[in-house]
N, C-alpha and C positions, 0 to 999 in steps of 0.2 A: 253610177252614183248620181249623175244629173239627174236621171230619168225619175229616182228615187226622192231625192230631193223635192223635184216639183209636184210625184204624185203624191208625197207627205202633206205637201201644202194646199194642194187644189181635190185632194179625195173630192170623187163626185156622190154626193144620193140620187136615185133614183133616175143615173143617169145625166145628169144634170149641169149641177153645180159645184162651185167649189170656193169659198169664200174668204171674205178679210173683214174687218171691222178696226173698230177704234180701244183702245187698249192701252190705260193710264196705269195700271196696277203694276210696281217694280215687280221685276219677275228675279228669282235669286241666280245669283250665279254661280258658275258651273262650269266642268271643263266639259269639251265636246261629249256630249252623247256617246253612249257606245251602240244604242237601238235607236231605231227611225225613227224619226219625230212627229209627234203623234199628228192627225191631218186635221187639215181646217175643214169641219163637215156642213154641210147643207144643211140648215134648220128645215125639221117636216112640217107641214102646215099644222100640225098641231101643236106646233112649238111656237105659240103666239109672244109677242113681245111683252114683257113685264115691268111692271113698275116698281124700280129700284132706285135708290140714294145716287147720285154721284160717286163715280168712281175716285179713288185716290189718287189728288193730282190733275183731275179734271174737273170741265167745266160743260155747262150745260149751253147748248147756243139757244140764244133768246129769238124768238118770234120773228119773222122775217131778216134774220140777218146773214141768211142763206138760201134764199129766195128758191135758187135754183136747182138744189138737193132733191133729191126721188128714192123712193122707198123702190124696192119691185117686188112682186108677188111671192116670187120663188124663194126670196131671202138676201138681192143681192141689191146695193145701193148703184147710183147712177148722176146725172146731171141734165139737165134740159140744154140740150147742144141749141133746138130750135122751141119754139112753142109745143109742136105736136112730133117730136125726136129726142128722145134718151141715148144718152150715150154710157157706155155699160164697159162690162169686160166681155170677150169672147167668150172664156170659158161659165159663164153666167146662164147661154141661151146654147140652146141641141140645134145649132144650124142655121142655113138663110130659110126664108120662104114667109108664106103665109103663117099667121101665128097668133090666134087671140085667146091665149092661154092665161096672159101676163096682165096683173094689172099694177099700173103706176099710180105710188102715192105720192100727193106732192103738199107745196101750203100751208105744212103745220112742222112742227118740232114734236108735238106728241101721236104716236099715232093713232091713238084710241081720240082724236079730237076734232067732235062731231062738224067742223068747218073741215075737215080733209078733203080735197080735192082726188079722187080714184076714178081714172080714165084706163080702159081697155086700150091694149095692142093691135095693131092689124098686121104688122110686117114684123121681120127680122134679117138682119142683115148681119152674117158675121164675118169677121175679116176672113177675107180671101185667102187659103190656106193656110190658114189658125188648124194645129195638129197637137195643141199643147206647149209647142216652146216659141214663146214668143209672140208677135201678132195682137195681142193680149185684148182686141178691142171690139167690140158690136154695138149696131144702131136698133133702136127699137119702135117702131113708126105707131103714132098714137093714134086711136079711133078721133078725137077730135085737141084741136090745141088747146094747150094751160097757158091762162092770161096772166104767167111770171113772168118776170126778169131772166134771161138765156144766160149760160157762159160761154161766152169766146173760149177758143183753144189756141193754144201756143202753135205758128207754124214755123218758128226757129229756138235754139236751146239759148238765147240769151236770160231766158230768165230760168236755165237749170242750174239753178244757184241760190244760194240764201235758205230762209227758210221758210217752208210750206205749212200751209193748213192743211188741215184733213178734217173730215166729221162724215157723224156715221149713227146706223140705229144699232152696228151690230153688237158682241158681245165685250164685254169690258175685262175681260182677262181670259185669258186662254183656256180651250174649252167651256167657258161661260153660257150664260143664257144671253140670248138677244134683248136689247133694250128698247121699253116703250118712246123714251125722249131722245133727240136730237144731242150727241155728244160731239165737241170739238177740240181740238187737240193742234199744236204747233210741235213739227220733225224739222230738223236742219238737213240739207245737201250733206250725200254720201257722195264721194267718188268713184270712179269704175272701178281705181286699182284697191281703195278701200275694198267697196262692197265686194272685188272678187276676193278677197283675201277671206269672206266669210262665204263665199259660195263657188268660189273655184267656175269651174267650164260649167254647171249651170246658171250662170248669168250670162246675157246676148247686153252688151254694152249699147250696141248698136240701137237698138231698139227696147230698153229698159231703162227706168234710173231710178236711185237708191236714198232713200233717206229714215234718219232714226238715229237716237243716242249708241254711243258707244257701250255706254251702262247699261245698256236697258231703261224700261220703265215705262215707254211712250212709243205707241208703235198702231197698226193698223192689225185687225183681229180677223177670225171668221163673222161671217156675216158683213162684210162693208165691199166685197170683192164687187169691181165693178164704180166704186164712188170716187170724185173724183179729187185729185193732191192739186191744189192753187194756192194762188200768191196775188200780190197784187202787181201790176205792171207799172210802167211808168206815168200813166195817167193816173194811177190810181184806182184803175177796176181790175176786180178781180180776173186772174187768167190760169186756165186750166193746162197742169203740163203734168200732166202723169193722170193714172187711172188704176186703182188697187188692184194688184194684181196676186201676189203671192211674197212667203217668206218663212224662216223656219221658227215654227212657233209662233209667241206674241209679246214682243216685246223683251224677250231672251238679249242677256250682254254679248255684242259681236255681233247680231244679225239684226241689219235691217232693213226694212222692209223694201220690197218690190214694187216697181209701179212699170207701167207700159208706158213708154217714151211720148206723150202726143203730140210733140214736133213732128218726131220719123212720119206719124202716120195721118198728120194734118190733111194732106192732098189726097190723101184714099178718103179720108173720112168724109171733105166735103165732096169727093164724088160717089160717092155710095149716099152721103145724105140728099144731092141734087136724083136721085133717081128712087128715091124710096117713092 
C-alpha cells in the first residue's frame, strides 16, 4: 500500500519526473477511493504552459514578490537556495552528475515574459540514497548566477508550524494543464499523527511534513513537485521548510499534502551545495 500510494502520486514520464503544483479548486468529497489514485504525471514538453483566468480561491502573485521562485525545464518548480543553485525535489532529476539538460526559469510570474531570466544547468546532485521514500531533495548547479534574492532554508523545525505559502506554475486542479502565471496559495500545519491518519506507513515523519485543509480545496498539484512551502521567520524573511513532494490527488477532503522536511536535511543540503 505505501509503495502504491507514492507511485500514484509521483508516476514518472519519460523516466523522470513526478509532480505537484498549486491547486485552489475545491475538489468534492468522497469516501476513500476503492481504485488508485489517479498519478501526478510529468508535463511533455509539448505541454507548454497556458494562459488561463485565476483559479477559484486564488490569487495570482504579483511581480517580484517571490523573487526566488524557479520554473525548471522538465516541469518541476524549485527555489534559488544560492545565486547559481536550485533547490528541487529528488524525484524531479534522473541522478547525480553532470547534466545540462535543464534549464531554469527565473524573474517573472509569466512565463511567456520576454524579461525571463533562463539559465542552463551544469550539475545535479540528488540526495544520497533518494530510492523514492523519502529523501525528497536535489541541488541543480547553474551555468552562470541569477542576480535574485536567495531563500534561506530552515535548519530546525521551530517554524514547522503555522501557516505556509506555496506558489507554483503548475496545474490548478487535478489532472489540469500547467499554468503560464505565477499562482500563490496559503496551507496551515498538518501534524504527523493528522497527516498519518490519511496516509498510514506511507508517511516518514521523520523526514516529511504535512500541510492542507481538512476540506480540501487548497493544496499543491502535479506540476510544482520540487517548489518550495515557506513562511516567514522571525525577522521577517522569508524561510523555506518543506519542498513539494507528493500527496493523493489535489486537494481531495482528508489528504494533505506532502513536503520533504528541510530541517532534517538542512546539513546535507549545505554540504552537497559547498561541493557543487
Amino acid at each position: 500500500m505505501k509503495q502504491l500510494l507514492r507511485a500514484a502520486k509521483r508516476c514518472a514520464a519519460a523516466g523522470a519526473v513526478a509532480l505537484a503544483v498549486i491547486s485552489l479548486q475545491p475538489a468534492s468529497a468522497s469516501a476513500a477511493p476503492s481504485a488508485a489514485p489517479p498519478a501526478r504525471q510529468t508535463p511533455t514538453a509539448e505541454q507548454t504552459p497556458t494562459a488561463v483566468p485565476p483559479v477559484v480561491g486564488g490569487t495570482r502573485a504579483a511581480q517580484g514578490e517571490f523573487p526566488f521562485m524557479v520554473r525548471l525545464s522538465m516541469g518541476c518548480g524549485g527555489s534559488l537556495y544560492a545565486p547559481d543553485i536550485v533547490l528541487t525535489a529528488a524525484h524531479c532529476v534522473d541522478g547525480s552528475g553532470n547534466d545540462t539538460s535543464i534549464t531554469a526559469t527565473a524573474g517573472v510570474v509569466d512565463l511567456r515574459s520576454p524579461s525571463a531570466i533562463k539559465v542552463r544547468s551544469t550539475k545535479v546532485v540528488q540526495a544520497p540514497g533518494y530510492n523514492g521514500d523519502g529523501k525528497d531533495w536535489a541541488l541543480i548547479k547553474l551555468s552562470k548566477p541569477i542576480d535574485l534574492p536567495t531563500l534561506k532554508i530552515a535548519d530546525t523545525t521551530a517554524y514547522n508550524n503555522g501557516a505556509f505559502t506555496v506558489a507554483g506554475w503548475g496545474a490548478a486542479r487535478e489532472g489540469g494543464p500547467q499554468q503560464r502565471y505565477l499562482l500563490k496559495a496559503q496551507v496551515p500545519y498538518v501534524s504527523d499523527a493528522d497527516c498519518r491518519q490519511a496516509y498510514g506507513s506511507a508517511l516518514i515523519p521523520a523526514e516529511e511534513i504535512c500541510a492542507g485543509y481538512n476540506q480540501g480545496g487548497v493544496d499543491t498539484c502535479q506540476g510544482d513537485s520540487g517548489g518550495p512551502m515557506f513562511r516567514k521567520d522571525d525577522s521577517g524573511s522569508w524561510i523555506q521548510v518543506g519542498i513539494v513532494s507528493w500527496g493523493y490527488g489535489c486537494a481531495r477532503p482528508g489528504y494533505p499534502g506532502v513536503y520533504a522536511e528541510v530541517s532534517t536535511f538542512a546539513s546535507a543540503i549545505r554540504s552537497a551545495a559547498a561541493n557543487l
